[in-house]
N, C-alpha and C positions, 0 to 999 in steps of 0.2 A: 284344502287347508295344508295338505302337507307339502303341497308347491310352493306355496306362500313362504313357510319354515325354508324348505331348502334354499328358496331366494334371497332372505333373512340372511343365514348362515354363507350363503356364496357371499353376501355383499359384505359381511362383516369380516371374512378373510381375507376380500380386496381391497378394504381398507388398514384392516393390517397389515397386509403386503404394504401399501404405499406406505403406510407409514415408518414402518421399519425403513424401506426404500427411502424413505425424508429422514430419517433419523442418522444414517450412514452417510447421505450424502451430504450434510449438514457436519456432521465431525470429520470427513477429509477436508471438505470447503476448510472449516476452521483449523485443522492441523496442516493446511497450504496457509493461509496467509499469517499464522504464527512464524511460518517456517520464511518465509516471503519477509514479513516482520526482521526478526533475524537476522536475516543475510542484508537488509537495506540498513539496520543498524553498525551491524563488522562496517559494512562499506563507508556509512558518514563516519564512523570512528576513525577507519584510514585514511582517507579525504581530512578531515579534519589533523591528523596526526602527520600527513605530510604538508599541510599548508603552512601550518604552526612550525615545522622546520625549515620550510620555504622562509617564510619572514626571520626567524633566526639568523640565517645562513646570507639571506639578500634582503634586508631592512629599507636599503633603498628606493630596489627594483619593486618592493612590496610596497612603498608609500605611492611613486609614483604612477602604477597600477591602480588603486585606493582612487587617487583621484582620479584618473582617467574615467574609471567605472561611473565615479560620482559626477564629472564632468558630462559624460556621454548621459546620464539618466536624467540631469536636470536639462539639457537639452531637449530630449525628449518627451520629458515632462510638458517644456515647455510649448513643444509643437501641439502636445494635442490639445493640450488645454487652450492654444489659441485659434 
């Protein structure tokens, strides 16, 4: 019987273990892809902050870009769907 207990009590400290072990690495996971979050947001905020002065600055250069993009996609569009 007292084998049995000490079995009991190894297994339920290495289930603590693990799970403290899942509880820690579950809040780094989560405070990287907040952090990851984050940094991919700064970055579409510049991207977008400089394209928006892109077309300010080159309205034309920016239209016929616009359709080139839309030209080349409904091209392609259309190959595959045929």
């Amino acid at each position: 019987m007292v084998d049995a207990n000490a079995d009991i009590a190894a297994a339920r400290e290495g289930i603590e273990q693990v799970g403290a072990t899942g509880r820690r690495l579950l809040n780094e996971g989560t405070r990287t892809a907040r952090e990851f979050g984050e940094k991919s947001m700064d970055y579409a905020g510049e991207l977008t902050n400089g394209l928006a002065d892109f077309v300010r600055k080159q309205p034309l250069i920016a239209v016929a870009g616009a359709f080139m993009v839309g030209y080349l996609a409904a091209r392609l569009l259309r190959n595959v769907s045929a």
